[in-house]
Each structure stands twice: as C-alpha cells, then as structure tokens.
C-alpha positions in Angstrom: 57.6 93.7 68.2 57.8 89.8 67.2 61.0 88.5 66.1 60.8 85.5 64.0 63.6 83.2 64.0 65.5 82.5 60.9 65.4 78.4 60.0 68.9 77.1 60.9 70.6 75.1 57.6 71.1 72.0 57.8 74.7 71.3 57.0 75.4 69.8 54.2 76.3 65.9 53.4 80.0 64.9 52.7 79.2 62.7 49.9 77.0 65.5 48.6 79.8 67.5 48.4 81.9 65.2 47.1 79.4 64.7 44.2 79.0 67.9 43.3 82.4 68.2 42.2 82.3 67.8 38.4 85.8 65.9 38.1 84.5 63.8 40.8 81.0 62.9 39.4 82.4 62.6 35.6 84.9 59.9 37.1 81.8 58.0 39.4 79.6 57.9 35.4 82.5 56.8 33.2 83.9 54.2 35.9 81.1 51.3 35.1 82.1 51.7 31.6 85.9 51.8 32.3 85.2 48.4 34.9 83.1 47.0 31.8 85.7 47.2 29.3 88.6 45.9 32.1 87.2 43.2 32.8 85.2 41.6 29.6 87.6 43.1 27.3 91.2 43.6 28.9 91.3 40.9 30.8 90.5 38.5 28.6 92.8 39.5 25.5 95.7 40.0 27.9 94.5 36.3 29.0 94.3 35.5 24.9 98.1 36.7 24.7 99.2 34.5 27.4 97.9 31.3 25.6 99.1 32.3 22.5 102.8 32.3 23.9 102.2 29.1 25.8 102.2 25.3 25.3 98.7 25.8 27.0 95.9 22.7 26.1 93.2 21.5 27.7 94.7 17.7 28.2 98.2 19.6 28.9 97.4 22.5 31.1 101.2 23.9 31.5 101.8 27.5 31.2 105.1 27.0 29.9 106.5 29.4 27.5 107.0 28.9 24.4 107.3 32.5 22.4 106.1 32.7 18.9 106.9 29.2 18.1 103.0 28.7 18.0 102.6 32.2 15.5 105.1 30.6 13.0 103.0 27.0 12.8 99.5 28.6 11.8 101.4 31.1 9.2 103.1 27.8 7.3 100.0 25.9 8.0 98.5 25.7 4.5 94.2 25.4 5.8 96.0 28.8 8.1 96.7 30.5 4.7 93.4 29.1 3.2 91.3 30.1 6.0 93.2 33.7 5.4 92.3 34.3 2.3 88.8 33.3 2.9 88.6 35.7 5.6 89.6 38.4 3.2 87.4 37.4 0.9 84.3 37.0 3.0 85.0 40.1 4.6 85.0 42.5 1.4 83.0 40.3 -0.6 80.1 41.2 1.6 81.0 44.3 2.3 80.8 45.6 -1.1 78.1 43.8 -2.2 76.0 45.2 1.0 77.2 48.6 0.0 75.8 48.4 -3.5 72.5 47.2 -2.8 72.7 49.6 0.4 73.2 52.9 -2.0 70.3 51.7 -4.7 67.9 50.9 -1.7 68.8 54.6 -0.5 68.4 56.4 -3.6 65.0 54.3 -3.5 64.0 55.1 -0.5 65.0 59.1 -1.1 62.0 59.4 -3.3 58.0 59.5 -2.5 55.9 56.7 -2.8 52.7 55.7 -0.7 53.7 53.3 2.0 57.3 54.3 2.3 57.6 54.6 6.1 56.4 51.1 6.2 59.2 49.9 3.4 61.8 51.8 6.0 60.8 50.0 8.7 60.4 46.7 7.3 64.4 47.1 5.2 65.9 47.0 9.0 64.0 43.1 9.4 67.4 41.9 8.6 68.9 43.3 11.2 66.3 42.6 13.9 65.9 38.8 13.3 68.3 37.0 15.3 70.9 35.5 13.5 70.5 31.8 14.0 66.8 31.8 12.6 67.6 33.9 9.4 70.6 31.6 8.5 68.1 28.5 9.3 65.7 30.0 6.5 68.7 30.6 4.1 70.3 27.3 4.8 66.7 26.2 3.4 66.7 28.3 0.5 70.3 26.8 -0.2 69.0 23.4 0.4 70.3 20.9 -2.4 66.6 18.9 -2.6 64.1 21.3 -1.2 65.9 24.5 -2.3 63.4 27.5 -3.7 65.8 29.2 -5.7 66.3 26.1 -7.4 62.1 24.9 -7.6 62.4 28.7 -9.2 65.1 28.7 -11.5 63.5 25.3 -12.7 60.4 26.7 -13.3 60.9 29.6 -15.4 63.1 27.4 -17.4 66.3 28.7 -17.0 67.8 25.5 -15.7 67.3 22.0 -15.7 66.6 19.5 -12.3 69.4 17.6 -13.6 71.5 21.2 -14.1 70.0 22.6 -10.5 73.3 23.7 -8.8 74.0 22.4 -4.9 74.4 25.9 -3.6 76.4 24.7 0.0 78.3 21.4 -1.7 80.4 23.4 -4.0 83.4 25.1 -2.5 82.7 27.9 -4.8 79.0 28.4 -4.3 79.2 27.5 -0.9 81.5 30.9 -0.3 79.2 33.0 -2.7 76.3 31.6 -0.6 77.8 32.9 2.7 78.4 36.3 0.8 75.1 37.1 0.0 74.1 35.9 3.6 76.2 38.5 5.4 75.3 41.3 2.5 71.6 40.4 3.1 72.6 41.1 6.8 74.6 44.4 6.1 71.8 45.8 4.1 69.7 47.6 6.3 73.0 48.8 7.8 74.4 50.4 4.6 70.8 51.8 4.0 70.5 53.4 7.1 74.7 54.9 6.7 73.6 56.0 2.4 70.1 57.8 4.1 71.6 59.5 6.7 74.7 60.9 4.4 72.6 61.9 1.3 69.8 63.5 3.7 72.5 65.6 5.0 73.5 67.4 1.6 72.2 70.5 0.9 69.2 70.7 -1.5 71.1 73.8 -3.1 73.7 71.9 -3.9 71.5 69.1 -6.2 69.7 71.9 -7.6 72.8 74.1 -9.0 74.2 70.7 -9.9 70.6 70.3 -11.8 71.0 73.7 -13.4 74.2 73.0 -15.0 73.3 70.1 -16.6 74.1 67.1 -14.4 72.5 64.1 -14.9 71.1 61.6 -12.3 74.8 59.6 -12.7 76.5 62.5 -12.9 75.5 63.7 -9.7 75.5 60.8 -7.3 78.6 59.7 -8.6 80.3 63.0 -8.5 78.8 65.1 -6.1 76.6 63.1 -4.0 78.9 59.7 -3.6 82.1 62.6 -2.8 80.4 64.4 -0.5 78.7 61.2 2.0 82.4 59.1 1.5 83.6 59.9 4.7 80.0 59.1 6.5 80.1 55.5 4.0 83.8 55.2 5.2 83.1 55.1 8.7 80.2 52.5 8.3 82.4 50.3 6.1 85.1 50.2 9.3 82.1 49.0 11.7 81.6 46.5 8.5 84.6 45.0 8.3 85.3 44.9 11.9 82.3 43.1 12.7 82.7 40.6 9.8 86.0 39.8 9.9 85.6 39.0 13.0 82.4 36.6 13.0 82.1 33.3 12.7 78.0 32.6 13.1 76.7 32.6 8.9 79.7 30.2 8.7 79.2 28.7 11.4 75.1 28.2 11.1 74.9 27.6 7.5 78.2 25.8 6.3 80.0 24.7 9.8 83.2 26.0 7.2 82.1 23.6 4.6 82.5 21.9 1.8 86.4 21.0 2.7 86.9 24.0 4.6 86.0 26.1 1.5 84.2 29.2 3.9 86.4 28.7 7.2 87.2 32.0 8.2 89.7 33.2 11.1 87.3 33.3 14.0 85.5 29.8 13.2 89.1 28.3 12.9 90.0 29.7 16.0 86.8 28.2 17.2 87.2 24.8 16.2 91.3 24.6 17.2 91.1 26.8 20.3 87.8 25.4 21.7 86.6 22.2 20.1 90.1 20.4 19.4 90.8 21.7 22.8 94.4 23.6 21.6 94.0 26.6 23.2 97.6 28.0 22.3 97.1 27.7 18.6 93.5 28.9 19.0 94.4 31.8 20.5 97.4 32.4 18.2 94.6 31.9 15.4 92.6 34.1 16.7 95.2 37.5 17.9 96.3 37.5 14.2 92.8 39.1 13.2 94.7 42.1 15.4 97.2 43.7 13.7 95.5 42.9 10.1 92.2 45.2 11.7 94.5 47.3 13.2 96.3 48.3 9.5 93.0 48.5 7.6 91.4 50.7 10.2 93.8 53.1 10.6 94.0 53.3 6.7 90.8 53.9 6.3 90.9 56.6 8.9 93.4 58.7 7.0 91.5 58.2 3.9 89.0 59.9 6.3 90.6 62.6 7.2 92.0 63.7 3.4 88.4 63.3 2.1 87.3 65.8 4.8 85.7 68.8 3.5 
C-alpha cells in the first residue's frame, strides 16, 4: 500500500496576518487620506492662525504676538466692510441666479426631444473648461470696444453706440458681470443637483397630483420643488462654500475692479496677505470667511433635517 504524503503549509506571513485584521486594514486605507488632509489642510490653517495673531510681514518677519489687534483693524477698515458685503453679494447673487436657470434647464432636459443626450453632455462645458480661458472669452464679451453683447444690442436697435454700456467700468455692472460669470459656471452644477432630485420622485406621485387637477406650476412648485429641497439644499452648501471662497472670476476678469467695486474676501486676502506682503492682516482677512461659512452651513443643515421626509 502507497502512502502519499500530505503537502506541508507553508506558514503564514506576519504582515499577512496583520492585514487581514479588518480594524487593521480599514486604518492602513483611510490613513493616506487622514495624512492628506493633516498636512495640506491642518497644517496650514493652524499656520493661517498663527499669522493672524502675529505682527508677521514679509519685510518684518517677527512672530511676535499681537492677539486680535489685527481682527479689530480689517472689521473698522471701511474697503474690509466693502469687500464684505461684496462677498455676500457675489456669493448669493450667483447662487440664486445659477439655481434658477439650473431648475428651468432641468425641467427642459426632463422631457424628450431628438438629440437630448448630446444637450446633457454639452450643459456640463461650463464646468469642464478651465476657468482662466472661459473668463478670457467673457472678459471679451464684456469688452467696452469690441464687446458682442454690445455689437448685438446695437444691432437690433435697442441701444445706441453712444448709449452702449461699459459692462467692467461701472462699479455696478462690473458686479452684475461677475454674477452672471459665476452663475454661467454654477449651471451645469445646479442642473445636474434639479435632474438627479426630480428623477428620483415617484412617477405615481406626478400622476395622482395630475388626477386631481394640478397644473404644471402647481406641481413643481408644490410637490416637486418640496420634495427635491433637501437634495437642492445640499448642492447650494457646496455652492456657497466654493464661492465664497474664490477669488479667480474676480480675479481674471475685473482684478476687483472698478475701485474695488467686486473685491471679495479671498481676493483681498490675496492682494494684502500675498501681494502687499502683510501676511498678518491677510491671514486675518482671510480666517474671517470661517465662522461666517461655519454659521450658514450649519443653518442650512437643520433646515435639512426639518425638511426631511
């Protein structure tokens, strides 16, 4: 009778074990992130806090402390308080104008046509061309002599060249201008946040609405709109978080201009903090977009959570 050996296991690797330890593994995945976050995040707002409580400059490079002598200068500093309000005003200026045109382009986009999937995929342009060449081809369309919103409003006759508005010399227009800039930019966003909540409702729903007699306005504005708000809500935080905190369409197309007319927090901090070299103040400038993010986020969030259903 042949006996055939049984193959002797190899035993098995420390680090396999180790790895096959689900607490173990979970903490080796999330650590890169955790690192990430540290280090291009932590460190450097912890860094920001320190200059904003310091004498800091770049021709006067002492860490001495100074508390929040350099918080009290920007708030009584009347282009701080300027600069403030256009924030605000950029910020939800934009943001409700993106959100209009998003929720038409949706309700578009919800019903058949031929070449529809091409119209999808060409609203999210705005989004895919980088910034700095968009804003080139507006600052062009804003152009005071070669401007084609202008060569248009002239030709159909509903100005005159004498009348023909210069869209980035007036304080007024010059804001509006930056508005439609950053809506233009939301768009695609606020589509994509309208589609995916109004895909989402049931088709039951619209059709009892239907049955009882609800119009079309009747029942995007008091089923439909009610139903997606919390979806809309958390798009409009990501909204305002990204634009109250940007400074490139200011930047690119007015450089804060005419007079500082569409300066906004994060180009001021810009200019003070890096180009004027005062880093304290810059950084001051720049930390007080944190607790007025902080408030409207968490209100929105508990609007959130009572819209639930």
């Amino acid at each position: 009778m042949v006996t055939i050996a049984e193959p002797i296991a190899k035993p098995a690797s420390r680090y396999r074990f180790i790895l096959d330890r689900r607490d173990v593994l979970g903490s080796v995945m999330v650590a890169p992130a955790i690192l990430y976050v540290l280090l291009l995040v932590g460190l450097p707002f912890l860094l920001a806090v320190y200059y904003s409580v310091s004498a800091y400059t770049i021709y006067d490079p002492t860490w001495r402390f100074v508390g929040l002598s350099n918080f009290r200068q920007i708030v009584s500093n009347p282009v701080f308080q300027e600069t403030l309000g256009n924030t605000f005003l950029f910020t939800f200026g934009s943001q409700l104008l993106g959100l209009v045109l998003g929720k038409f382009g949706a309700l578009l986009l919800m019903r058949p046509f031929p070449g529809r999937k091409i119209v999808r995929a060409l609203i999210i342009l705005p989004w895919a061309v980088p910034i700095a060449l968009a804003t080139v081809a507006w600052e062009w369309m804003f152009d005071s002599l070669y401007s084609v919103i202008n060569w248009t409003l002239i030709a159909i006759g509903v100005i005159t060249r004498s009348e023909a508005p210069n869209w980035l010399g007036n304080p007024h227009l010059a804001m509006l201008c930056v508005i439609v800039v950053n809506a233009w930019r939301f768009f695609p966003f606020a589509v994509v946040i309208f589609l995916a909540g109004m895909t989402s409702i049931p088709q039951d729903v619209i059709d009892a609405a239907t049955v009882d007699g609800a119009g079309f306005w009747r029942r995007n504005y008091q089923i439909v709109l009610p139903m997606i708000l919390p979806i809309v809500a958390v798009g409009l935080i990501f909204g305002i978080v990204f634009t109250f905190t940007d400074l490139s369409i200011v930047f690119l197309l007015t450089n804060g201009g005419p007079v500082g007319a569409t300066s906004v927090l994060g180009f001021e901090g810009f200019q003070v903090g890096i180009v004027s070299g005062d880093v304290s103040h810059g950084a001051a400038i720049s930390l007080f977009m944190l607790p007025v993010l902080f408030f409207v986020v968490v209100g929105m969030l508990r609007f959130i959570r009572r819209r639930e259903i």
